[in-house]
N, C-alpha and C positions, 0 to 999 in steps of 0.2 A: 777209467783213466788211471795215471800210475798215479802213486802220491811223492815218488820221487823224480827230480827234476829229467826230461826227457830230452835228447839231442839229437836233432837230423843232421843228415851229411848229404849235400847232391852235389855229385860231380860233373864238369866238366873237361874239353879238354886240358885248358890252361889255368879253370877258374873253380871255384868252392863257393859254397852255400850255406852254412852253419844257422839251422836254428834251434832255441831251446825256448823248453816251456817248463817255467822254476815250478808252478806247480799243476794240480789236478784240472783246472779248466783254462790254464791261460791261456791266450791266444799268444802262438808262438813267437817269439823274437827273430829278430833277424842279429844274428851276431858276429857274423864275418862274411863277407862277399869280398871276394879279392883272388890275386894268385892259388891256386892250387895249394893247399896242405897234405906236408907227407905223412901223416897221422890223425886219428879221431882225438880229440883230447879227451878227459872224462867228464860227464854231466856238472858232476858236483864240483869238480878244481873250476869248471867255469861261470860255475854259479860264483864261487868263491872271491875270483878274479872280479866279479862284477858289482860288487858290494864295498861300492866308491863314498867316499866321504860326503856329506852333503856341503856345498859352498852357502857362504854366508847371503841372506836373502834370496833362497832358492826354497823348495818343497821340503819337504822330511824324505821325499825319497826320491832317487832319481828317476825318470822317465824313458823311459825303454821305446826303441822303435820295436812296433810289433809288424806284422805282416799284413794287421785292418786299424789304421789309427784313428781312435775318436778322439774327442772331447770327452770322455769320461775318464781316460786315463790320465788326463793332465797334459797333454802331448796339444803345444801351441801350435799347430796345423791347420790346413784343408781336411777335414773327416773323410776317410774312406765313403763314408754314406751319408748325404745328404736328405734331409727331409723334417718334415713335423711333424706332430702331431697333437694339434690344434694349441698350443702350451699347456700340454700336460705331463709333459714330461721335458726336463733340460737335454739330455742326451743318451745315444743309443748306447747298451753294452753288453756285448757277446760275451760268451762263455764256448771253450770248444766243447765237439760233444763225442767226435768221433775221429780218425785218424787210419787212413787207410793208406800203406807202403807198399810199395812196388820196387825193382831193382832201381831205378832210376828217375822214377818219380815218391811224390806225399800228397794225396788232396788231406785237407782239414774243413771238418765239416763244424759248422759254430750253429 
C-alpha cells in the first residue's frame, strides 16, 4: 500500500465519485458524490481541506464516512456487518489490503 494519501476518481455521465485513503490501510472515504468535476483535485490539498476543527463535545477527531462503516471508527450508525462473537470482541475493523483499478471501475479488498 502507498504511505501517501491515495484518490480514486469514477465517472459517470453526469455524476463523480471521489474516494481517498489518507493513509496505508484505510478503508477508503467517500468524499464527493455529486455533479460531475472538471478536474482531479490532488490527494494531499484534499487531505488538507479535510482537517476540520473539532466542535466543542464532539471526538478529537472527526469521523469520516468510509465505504464499510463500523463501530470501531466511531461512526454512530448501522455497521456495514453485522454479527458477534460470542463478547469477545466489541467491534469488527478492516484494514484494506489490496486495490485493484480498471478504466472505470476499483474493487477494494479488506
Amino acid at each position: 500500500m502507498a504511505k501517501q494519501p491515495r484518490l480514486w476518481r469514477l465517472d459517470a455521465a453526469e455524476r463523480t465519485l471521489l474516494l481517498l485513503a489518507q493513509h496505508d490501510n484505510a478503508i477508503p472515504e467517500i468524499i464527493w458524490f455529486g455533479n460531475r468535476l472538471n478536474h482531479l483535485p490532488d490527494a494531499q490539498a484534499v487531505v488538507s481541506m479535510l482537517d476540520l476543527p473539532v466542535p466543542q463535545a464532539k471526538l478529537d477527531n472527526a469521523v469520516r464516512l468510509d465505504l464499510f462503516p463500523s463501530m470501531s471508527s466511531g461512526l454512530d450508525v448501522t455497521p456495514a456487518l453485522r454479527g458477534h462473537r460470542n463478547g469477545a470482541a466489541f467491534a469488527h475493523r478492516f484494514e484494506l489490503q489490496q486495490v485493484e483499478t480498471q478504466a472505470q471501475s476499483v474493487c477494494f479488498k479488506m
